[in-house]
BALOBA-1460 file (C-alpha; in Angstrom, 3 decimals):
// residues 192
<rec num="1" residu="x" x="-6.570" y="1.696" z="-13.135"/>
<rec num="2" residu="x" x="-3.027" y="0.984" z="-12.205"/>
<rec num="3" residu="x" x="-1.768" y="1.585" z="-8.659"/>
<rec num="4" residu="x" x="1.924" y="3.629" z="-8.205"/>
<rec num="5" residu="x" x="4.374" y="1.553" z="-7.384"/>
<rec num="6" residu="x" x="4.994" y="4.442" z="-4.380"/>
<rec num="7" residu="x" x="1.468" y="3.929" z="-3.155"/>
<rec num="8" residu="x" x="1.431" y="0.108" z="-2.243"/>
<rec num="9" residu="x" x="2.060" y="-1.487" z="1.147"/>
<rec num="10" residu="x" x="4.757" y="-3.978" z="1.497"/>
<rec num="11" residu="x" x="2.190" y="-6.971" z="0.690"/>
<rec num="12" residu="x" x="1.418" y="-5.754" z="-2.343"/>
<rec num="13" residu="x" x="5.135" y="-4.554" z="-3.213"/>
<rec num="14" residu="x" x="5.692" y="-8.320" z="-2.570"/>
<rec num="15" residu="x" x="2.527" y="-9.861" z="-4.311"/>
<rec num="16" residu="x" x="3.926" y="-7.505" z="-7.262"/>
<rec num="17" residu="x" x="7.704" y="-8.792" z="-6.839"/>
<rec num="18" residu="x" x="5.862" y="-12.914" z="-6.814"/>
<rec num="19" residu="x" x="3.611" y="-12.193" z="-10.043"/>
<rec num="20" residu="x" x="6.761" y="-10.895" z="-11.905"/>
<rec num="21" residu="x" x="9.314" y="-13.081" z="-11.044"/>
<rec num="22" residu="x" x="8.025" y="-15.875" z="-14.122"/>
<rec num="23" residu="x" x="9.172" y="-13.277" z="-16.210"/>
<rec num="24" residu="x" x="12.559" y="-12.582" z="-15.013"/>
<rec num="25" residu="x" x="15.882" y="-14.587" z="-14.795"/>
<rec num="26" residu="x" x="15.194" y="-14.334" z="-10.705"/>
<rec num="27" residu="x" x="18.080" y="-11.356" z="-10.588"/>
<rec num="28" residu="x" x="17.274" y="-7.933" z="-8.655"/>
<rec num="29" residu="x" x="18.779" y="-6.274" z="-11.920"/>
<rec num="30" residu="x" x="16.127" y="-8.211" z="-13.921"/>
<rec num="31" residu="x" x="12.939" y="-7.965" z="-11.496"/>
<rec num="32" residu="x" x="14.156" y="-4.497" z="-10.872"/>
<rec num="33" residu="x" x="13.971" y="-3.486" z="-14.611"/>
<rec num="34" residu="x" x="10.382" y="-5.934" z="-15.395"/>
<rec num="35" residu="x" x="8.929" y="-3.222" z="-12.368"/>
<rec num="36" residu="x" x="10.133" y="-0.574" z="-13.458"/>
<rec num="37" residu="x" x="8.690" y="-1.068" z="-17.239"/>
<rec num="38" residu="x" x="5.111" y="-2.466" z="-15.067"/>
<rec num="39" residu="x" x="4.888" y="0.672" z="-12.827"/>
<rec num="40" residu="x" x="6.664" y="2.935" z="-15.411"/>
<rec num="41" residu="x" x="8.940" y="4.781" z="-12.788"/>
<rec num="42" residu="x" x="12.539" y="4.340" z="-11.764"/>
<rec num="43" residu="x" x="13.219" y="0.806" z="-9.793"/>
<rec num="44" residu="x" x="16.597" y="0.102" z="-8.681"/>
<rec num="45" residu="x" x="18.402" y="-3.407" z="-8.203"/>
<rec num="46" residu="x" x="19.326" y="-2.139" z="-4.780"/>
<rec num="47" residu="x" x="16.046" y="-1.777" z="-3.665"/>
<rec num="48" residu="x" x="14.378" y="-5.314" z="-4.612"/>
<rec num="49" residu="x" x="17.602" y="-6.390" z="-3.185"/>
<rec num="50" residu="x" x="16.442" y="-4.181" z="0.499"/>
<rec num="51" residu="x" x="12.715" y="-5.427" z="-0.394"/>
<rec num="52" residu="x" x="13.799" y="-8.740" z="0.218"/>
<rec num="53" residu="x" x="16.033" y="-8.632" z="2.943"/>
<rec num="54" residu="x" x="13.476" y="-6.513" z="4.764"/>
<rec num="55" residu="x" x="10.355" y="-9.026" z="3.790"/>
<rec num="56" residu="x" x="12.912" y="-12.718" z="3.031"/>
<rec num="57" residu="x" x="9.655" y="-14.711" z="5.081"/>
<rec num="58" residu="x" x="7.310" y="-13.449" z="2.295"/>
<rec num="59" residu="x" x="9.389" y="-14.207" z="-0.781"/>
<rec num="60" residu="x" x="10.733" y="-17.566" z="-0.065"/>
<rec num="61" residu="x" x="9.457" y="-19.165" z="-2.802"/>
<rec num="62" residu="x" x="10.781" y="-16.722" z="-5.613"/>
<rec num="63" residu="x" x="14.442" y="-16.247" z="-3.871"/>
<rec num="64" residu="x" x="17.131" y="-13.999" z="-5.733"/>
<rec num="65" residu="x" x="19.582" y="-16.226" z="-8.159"/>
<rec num="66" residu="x" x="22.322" y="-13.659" z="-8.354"/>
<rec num="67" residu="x" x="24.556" y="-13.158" z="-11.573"/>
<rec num="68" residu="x" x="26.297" y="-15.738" z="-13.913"/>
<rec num="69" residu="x" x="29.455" y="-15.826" z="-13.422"/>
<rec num="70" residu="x" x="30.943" y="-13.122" z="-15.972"/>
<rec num="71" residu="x" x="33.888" y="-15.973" z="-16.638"/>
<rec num="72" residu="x" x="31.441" y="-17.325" z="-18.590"/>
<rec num="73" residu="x" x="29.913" y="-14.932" z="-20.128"/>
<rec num="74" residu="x" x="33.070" y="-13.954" z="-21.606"/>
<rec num="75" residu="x" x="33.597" y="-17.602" z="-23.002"/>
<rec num="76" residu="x" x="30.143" y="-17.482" z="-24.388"/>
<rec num="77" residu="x" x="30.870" y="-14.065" z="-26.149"/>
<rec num="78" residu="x" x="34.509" y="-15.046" z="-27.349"/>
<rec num="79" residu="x" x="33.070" y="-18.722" z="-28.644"/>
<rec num="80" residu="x" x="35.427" y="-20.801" z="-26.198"/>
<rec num="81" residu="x" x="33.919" y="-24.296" z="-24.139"/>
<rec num="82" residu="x" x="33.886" y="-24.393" z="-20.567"/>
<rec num="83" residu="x" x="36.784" y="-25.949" z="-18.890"/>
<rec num="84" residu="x" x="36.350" y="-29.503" z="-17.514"/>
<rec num="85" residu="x" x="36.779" y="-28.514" z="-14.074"/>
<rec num="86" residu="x" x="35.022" y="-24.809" z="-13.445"/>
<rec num="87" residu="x" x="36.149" y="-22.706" z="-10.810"/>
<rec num="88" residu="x" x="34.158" y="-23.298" z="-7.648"/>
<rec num="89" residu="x" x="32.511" y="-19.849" z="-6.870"/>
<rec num="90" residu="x" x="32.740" y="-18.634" z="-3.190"/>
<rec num="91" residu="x" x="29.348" y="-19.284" z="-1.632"/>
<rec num="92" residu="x" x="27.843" y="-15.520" z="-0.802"/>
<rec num="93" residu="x" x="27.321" y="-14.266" z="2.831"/>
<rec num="94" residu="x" x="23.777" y="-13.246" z="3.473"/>
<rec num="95" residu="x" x="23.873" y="-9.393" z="4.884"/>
<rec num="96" residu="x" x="23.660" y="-9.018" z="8.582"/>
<rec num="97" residu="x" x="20.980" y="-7.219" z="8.551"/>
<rec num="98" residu="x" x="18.883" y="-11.230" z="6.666"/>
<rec num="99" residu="x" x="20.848" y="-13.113" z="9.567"/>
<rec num="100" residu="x" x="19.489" y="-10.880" z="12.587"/>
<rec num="101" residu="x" x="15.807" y="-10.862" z="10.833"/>
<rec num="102" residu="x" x="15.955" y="-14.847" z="11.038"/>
<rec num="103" residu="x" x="15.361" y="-14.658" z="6.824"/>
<rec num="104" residu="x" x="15.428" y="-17.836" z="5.103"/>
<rec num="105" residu="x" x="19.173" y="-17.692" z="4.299"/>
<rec num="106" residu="x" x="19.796" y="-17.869" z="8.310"/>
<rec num="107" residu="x" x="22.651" y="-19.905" z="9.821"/>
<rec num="108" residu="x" x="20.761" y="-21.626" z="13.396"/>
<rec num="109" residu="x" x="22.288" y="-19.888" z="16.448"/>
<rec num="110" residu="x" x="23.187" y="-22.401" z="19.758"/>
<rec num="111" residu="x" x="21.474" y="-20.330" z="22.785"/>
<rec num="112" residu="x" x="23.347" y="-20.591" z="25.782"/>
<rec num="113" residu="x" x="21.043" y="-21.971" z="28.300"/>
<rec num="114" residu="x" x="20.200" y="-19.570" z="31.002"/>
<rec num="115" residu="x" x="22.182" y="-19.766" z="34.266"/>
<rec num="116" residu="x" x="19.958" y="-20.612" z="37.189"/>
<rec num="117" residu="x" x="19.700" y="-17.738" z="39.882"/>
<rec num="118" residu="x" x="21.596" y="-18.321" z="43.199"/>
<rec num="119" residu="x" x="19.177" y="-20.096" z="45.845"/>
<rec num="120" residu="x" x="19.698" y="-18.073" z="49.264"/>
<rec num="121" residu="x" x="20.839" y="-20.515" z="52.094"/>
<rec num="122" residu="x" x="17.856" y="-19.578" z="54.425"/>
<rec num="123" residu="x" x="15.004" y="-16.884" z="53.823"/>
<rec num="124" residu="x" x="15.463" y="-13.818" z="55.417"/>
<rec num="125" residu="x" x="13.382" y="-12.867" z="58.342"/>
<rec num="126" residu="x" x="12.873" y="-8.844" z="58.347"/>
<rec num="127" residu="x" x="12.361" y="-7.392" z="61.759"/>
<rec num="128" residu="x" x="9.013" y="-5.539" z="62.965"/>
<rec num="129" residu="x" x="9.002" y="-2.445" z="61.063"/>
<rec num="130" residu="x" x="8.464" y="0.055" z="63.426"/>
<rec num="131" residu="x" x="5.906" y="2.023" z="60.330"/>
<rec num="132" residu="x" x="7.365" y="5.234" z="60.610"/>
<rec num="133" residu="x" x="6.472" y="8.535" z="58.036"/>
<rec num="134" residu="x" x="9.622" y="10.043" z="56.906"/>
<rec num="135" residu="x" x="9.770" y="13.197" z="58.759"/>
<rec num="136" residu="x" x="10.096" y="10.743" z="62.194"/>
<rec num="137" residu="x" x="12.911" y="8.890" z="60.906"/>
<rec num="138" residu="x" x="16.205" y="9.454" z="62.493"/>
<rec num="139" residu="x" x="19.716" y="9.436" z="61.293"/>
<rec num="140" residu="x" x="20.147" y="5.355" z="61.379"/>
<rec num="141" residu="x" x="16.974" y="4.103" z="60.932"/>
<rec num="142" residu="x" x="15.786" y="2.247" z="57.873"/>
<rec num="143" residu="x" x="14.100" y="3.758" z="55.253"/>
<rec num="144" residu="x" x="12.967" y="0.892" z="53.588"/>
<rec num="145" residu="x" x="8.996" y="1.358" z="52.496"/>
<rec num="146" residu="x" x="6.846" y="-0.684" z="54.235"/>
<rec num="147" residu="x" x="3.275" y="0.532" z="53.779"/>
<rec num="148" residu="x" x="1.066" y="3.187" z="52.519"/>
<rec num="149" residu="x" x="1.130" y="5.003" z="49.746"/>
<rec num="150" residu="x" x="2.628" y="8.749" z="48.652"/>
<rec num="151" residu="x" x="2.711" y="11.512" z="51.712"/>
<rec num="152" residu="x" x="1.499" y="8.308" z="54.033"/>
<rec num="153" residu="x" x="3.894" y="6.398" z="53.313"/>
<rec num="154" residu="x" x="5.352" y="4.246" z="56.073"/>
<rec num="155" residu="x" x="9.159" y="2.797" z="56.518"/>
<rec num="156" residu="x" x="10.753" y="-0.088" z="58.246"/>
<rec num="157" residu="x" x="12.569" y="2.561" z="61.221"/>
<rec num="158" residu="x" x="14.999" y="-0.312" z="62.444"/>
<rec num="159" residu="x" x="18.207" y="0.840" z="63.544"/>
<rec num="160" residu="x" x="20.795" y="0.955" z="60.772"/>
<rec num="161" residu="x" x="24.859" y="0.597" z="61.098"/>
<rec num="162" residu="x" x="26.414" y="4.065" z="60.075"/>
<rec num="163" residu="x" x="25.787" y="5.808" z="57.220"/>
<rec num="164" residu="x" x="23.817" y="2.735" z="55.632"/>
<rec num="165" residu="x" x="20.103" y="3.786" z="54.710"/>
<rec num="166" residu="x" x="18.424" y="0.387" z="55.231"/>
<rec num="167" residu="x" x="18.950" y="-2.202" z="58.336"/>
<rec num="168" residu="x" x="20.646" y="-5.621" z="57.402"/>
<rec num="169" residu="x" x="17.685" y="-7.463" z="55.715"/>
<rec num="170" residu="x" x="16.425" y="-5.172" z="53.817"/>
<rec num="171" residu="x" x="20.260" y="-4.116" z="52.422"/>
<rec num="172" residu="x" x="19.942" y="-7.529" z="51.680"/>
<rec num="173" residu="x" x="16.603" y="-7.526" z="49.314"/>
<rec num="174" residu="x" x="17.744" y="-4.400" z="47.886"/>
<rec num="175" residu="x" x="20.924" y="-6.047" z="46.456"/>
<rec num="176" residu="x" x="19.367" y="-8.673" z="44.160"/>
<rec num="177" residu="x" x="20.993" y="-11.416" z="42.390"/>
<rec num="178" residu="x" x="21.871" y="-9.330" z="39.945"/>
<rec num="179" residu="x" x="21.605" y="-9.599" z="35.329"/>
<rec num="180" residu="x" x="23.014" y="-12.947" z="33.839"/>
<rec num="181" residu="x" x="25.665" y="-10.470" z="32.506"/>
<rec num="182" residu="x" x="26.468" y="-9.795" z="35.677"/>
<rec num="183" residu="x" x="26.659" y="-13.010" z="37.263"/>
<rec num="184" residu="x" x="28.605" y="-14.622" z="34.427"/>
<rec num="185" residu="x" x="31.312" y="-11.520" z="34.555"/>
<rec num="186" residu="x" x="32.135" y="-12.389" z="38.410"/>
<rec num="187" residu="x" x="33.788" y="-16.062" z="37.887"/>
<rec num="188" residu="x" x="35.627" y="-14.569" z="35.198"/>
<rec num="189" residu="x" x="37.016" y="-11.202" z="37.237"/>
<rec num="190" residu="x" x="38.036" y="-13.683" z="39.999"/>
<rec num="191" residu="x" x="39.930" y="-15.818" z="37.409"/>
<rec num="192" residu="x" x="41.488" y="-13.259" z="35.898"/>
């Protein structure tokens, strides 16, 4: 019995697409139109068109050969020769959607090597936490977690400058070095 074209899994959409494509001139419109007489249900160019962008890796070797030029067809209808010198056709742009998949029509893209982090000068030396629990800390004293774990947890307790919530080191690991993003955008504010 036959399956539904509706029913199969995108292998066997695309072992259907591969067995048919002999039979076809290799255009959606055409493979669209020998599935649609295999399956008997309603196949549209637009969607073996999608079917390949969405699977190009599997149907490499029976790629889409677009239209004839309908210059020619024209000629061929009206009886007239080719000119000597035929128009050069623009070459097609695969859709965005083939480039960002990495299909097989895929321009390379130059990676920008990743910037190496900033090396601190020295290594910071934190001071002896003094392994406070929360309700003990004061105003200006660091509440930097050094131990324990949920209601007993412990924190740093050093004295902290005004309105600051951690002493000097550990402001200092809390910073970071920041995203590439972010480390690329600072030469550039500073030029600007």
């Amino acid at each position: 019995m036959q399956q539904e074209w509706k029913n199969l899994d995108a292998d066997e959409r695309c072992a259907a697409i591969i067995a048919i494509y002999p039979k076809t001139k290799g255009t959606g419109k055409e493979i669209a139109h020998a599935l649609s007489q295999q399956f008997r249900v309603t196949i549209t160019r637009n969607a073996v068109i999608s079917h390949y962008n969405r699977h190009a890796s599997k149907l490499v070797e029976v790629p889409l050969t677009g239209t004839p030029n309908r210059e020619t067809k024209s000629r061929a209808a009206a009886g007239q020769k080719k000119p000597v010198a035929p128009i050069p056709a623009k070459p097609k742009k695969p859709s965005g959607l083939l480039l960002r998949s990495g299909g097989h029509f895929a321009q390379p893209v130059l990676v920008k090597p990743a910037a190496t982090p900033p090396v601190l000068a020295q290594p910071l030396t934190a001071p002896e936490p003094l392994r406070l629990k929360l309700y003990q800390l004061e105003r200006n004293q660091c509440r930097w977690p050094v131990g324990g774990e949920r209601e007993n947890t412990l924190f740093c307790g050093v004295g902290t400058e005004p309105q600051a919530s951690y002493c000097w080191c550990h402001r200092k690991m809390s910073v970071g070095i920041g995203s590439r993003a972010e480390r690329d955008a600072i030469p550039r504010r500073m030029v600007a």
